[in-house]
C-alpha positions as CSV (number, residue, x, y, z in Angstrom):
1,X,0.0,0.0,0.0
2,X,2.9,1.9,0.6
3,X,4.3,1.5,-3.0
4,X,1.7,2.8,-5.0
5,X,1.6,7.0,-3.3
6,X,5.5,6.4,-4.4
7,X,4.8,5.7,-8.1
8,X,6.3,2.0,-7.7
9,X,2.9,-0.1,-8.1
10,X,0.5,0.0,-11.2
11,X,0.3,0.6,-14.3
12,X,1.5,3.6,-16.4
13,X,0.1,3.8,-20.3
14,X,3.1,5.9,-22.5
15,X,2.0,7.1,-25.7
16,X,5.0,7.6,-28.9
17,X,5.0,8.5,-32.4
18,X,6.2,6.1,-35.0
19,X,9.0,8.5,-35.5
20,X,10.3,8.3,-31.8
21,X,10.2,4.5,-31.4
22,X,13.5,5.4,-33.6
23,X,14.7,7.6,-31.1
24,X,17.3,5.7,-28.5
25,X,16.6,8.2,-25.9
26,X,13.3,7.1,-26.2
27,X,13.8,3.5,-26.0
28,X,16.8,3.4,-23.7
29,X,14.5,6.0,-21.2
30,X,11.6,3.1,-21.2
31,X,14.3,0.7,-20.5
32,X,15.6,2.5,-17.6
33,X,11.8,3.2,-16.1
34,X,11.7,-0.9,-16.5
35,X,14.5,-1.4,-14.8
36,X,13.9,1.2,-11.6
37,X,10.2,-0.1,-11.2
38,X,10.0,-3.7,-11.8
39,X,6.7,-3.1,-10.0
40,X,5.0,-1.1,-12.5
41,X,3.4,-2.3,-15.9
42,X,3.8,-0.4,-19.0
43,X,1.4,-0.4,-21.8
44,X,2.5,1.0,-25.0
45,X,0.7,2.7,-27.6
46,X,2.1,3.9,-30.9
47,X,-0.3,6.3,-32.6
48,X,0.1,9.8,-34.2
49,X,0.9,13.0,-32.6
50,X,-3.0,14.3,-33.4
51,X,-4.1,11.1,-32.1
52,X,-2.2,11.0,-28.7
53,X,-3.3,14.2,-27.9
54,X,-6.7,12.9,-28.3
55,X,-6.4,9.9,-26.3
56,X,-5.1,12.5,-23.4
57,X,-8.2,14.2,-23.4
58,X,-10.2,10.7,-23.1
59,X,-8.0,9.8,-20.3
60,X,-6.8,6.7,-22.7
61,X,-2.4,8.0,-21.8
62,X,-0.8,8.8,-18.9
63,X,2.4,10.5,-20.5
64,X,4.0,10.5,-24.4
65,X,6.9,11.2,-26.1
66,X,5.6,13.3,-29.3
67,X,5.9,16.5,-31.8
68,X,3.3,19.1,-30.6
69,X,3.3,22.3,-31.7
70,X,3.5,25.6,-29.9
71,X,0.0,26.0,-28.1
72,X,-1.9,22.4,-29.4
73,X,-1.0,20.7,-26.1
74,X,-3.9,22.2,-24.0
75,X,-3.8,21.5,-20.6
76,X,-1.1,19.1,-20.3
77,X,2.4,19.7,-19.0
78,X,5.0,19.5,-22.2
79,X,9.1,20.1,-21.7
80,X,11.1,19.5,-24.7
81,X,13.5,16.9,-24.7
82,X,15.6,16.9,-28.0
83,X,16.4,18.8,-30.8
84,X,17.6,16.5,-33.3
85,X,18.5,17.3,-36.9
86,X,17.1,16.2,-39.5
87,X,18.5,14.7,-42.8
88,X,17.7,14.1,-46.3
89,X,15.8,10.9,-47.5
90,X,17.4,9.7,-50.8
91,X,17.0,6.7,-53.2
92,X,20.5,5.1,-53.4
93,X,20.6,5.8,-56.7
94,X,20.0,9.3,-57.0
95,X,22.2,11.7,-57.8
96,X,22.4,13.6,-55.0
97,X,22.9,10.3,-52.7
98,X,27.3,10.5,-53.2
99,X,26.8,14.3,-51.8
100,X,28.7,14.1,-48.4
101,X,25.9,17.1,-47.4
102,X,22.7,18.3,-49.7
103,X,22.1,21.9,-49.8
104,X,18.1,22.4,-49.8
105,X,18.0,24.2,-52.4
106,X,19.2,21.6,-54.4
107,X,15.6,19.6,-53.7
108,X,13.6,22.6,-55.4
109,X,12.8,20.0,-58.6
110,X,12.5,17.2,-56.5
111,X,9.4,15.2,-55.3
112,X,8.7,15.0,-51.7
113,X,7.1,12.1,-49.4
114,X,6.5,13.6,-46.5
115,X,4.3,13.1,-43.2
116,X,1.0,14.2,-43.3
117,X,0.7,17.5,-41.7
118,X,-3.0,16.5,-39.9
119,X,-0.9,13.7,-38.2
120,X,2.0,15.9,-37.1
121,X,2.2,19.7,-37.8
122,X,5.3,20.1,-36.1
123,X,7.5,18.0,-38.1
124,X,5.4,19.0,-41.3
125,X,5.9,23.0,-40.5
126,X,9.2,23.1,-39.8
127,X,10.5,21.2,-43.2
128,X,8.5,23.4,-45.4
129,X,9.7,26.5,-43.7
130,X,13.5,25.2,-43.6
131,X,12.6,25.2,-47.7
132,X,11.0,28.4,-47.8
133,X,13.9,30.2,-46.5
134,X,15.7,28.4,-48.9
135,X,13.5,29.8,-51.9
136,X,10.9,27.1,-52.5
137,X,7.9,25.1,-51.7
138,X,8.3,21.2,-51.6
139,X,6.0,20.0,-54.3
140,X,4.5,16.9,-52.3
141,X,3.9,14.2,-54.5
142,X,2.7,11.4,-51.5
143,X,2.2,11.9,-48.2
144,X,2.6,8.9,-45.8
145,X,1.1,7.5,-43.3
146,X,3.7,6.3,-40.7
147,X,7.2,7.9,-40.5
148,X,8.3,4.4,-41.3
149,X,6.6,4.4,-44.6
150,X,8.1,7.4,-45.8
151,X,11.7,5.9,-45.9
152,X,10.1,2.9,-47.5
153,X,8.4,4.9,-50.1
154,X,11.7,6.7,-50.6
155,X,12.8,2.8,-51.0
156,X,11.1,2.6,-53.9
157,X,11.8,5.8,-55.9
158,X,8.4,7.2,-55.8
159,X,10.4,10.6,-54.3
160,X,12.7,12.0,-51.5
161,X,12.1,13.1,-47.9
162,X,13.3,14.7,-44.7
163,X,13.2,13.1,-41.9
164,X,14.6,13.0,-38.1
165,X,17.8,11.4,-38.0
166,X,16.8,9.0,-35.4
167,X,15.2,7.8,-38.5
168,X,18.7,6.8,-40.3
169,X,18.3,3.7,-37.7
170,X,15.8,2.2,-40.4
171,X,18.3,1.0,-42.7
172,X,16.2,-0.1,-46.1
173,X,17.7,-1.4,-48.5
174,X,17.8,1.4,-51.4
175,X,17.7,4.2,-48.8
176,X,20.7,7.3,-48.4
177,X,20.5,9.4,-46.0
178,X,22.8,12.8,-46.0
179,X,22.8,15.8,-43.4
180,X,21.4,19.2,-44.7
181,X,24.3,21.7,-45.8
182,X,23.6,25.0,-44.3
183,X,21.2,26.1,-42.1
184,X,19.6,22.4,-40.8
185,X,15.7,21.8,-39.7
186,X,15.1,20.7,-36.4
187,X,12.6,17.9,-35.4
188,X,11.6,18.8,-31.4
189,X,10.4,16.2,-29.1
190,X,8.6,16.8,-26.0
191,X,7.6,14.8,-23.0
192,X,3.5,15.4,-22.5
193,X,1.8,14.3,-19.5
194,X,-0.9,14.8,-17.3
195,X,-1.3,18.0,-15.3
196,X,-0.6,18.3,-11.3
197,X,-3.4,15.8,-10.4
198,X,-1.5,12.9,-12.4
199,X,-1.1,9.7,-10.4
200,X,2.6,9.6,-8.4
201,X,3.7,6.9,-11.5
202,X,3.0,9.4,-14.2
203,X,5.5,11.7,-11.9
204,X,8.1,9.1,-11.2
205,X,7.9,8.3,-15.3
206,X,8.3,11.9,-15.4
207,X,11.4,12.7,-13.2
208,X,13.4,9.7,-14.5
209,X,12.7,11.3,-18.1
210,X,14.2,14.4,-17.2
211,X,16.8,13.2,-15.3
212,X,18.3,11.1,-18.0
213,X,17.1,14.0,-20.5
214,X,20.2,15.8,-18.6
215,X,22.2,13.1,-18.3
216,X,22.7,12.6,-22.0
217,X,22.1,16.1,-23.1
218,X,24.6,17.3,-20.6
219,X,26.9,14.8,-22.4
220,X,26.1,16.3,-26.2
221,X,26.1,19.8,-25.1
222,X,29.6,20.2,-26.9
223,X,27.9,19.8,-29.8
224,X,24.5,21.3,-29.3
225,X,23.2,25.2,-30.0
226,X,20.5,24.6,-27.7
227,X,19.7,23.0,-24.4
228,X,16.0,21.8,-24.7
229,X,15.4,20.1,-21.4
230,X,13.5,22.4,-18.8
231,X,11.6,22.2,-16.0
């Protein structure tokens, strides 16, 4: 009776987009949470960023890892965990795959796959405005589904994409990936959970997040701009 006011008994549901199961913080956080409450379950549920936030307001999630942007979290707690960079999709074949780095300007002609922007405005937004600034609007041929099916799309020459680079961790066959030269688009992930009257699990999830958000952040910060994790 004891364990459970401490967040070590019960069951905690965790929400992620397809894009973050690529994420090793994500993974090797979950791991961790395992690990410190062998007492806990853990039900996962991959679904869309749209979607999770959803399920929040039917009390479906306790906590996600997912791309929400500014303002369309209502009434949950969100602190950003990562800024990672994100890089060029390519079919092995293509011309620009033996670039060491693509300028964006370079994908002006080219047909995009991307995410669909109902599923995930975030990630959506911020690749069209990185190719704004660079002069042009992506013409989007095919939008997919699942972050996973973009890469396999790519796969099959049907177009290019930009994706997170967690992403580069789904190595199909037929698929390049190259960083961005210049100026390089950021994919943001943020923790979202419950407000102040979560249950003491959805806290204890919580302060292990952040704790190894600083941990390995502290750890990168040579190479980082920014340092996203706040409380």
């Amino acid at each position: 009776m004891r364990a459970a006011p401490r967040g070590e008994l019960g069951t905690i549901r965790i929400g992620f987009t397809s894009s973050a199961a690529f994420n090793s913080f994500v993974t090797r956080t979950i791991r961790d949470y395992r690990a410190a409450f062998p007492r806990v379950g853990i039900r996962l549920l991959e679904d869309t960023t749209a979607n999770l936030l959803a399920r929040f307001q039917d009390r479906q999630i306790d906590a996600a890892f997912l791309r929400p942007t500014r303002g369309e979290a209502q009434g949950l707690k969100v602190v950003l965990l990562r800024a990672e960079p994100m890089l060029v999709a390519l079919p092995s074949d293509h011309e620009l795959a033996g670039m060491a780095a693509v300028p964006l300007r370079q994908l002006s002609k080219e047909t995009f796959i991307l995410y669909p922007r109902r599923n995930g405005s975030a990630l959506y937004d911020a690749i069209m405005e990185a190719c704004r600034k660079e002069g042009f609007t992506p013409r989007v041929g095919q939008e997919a589904p699942q972050m996973a099916s973009t890469v396999t799309l790519v796969a099959a020459g049907i177009g290019i994409s930009i994706v997170p680079a967690s992403m580069a961790h789904l190595q199909a066959p037929g698929v390049t990936y190259r960083p961005v030269k210049g100026k390089v688009p950021r994919a943001e992930m943020s923790l979202a959970y419950q407000d102040e009257a979560s249950p003491a699990l959805t806290h204890a999830f919580r302060d292990l997040v952040l704790a190894r958000g600083h941990e390995r952040i502290g750890g990168e910060a040579a190479a980082s701009t920014r340092q996203p994790v706040s409380s």
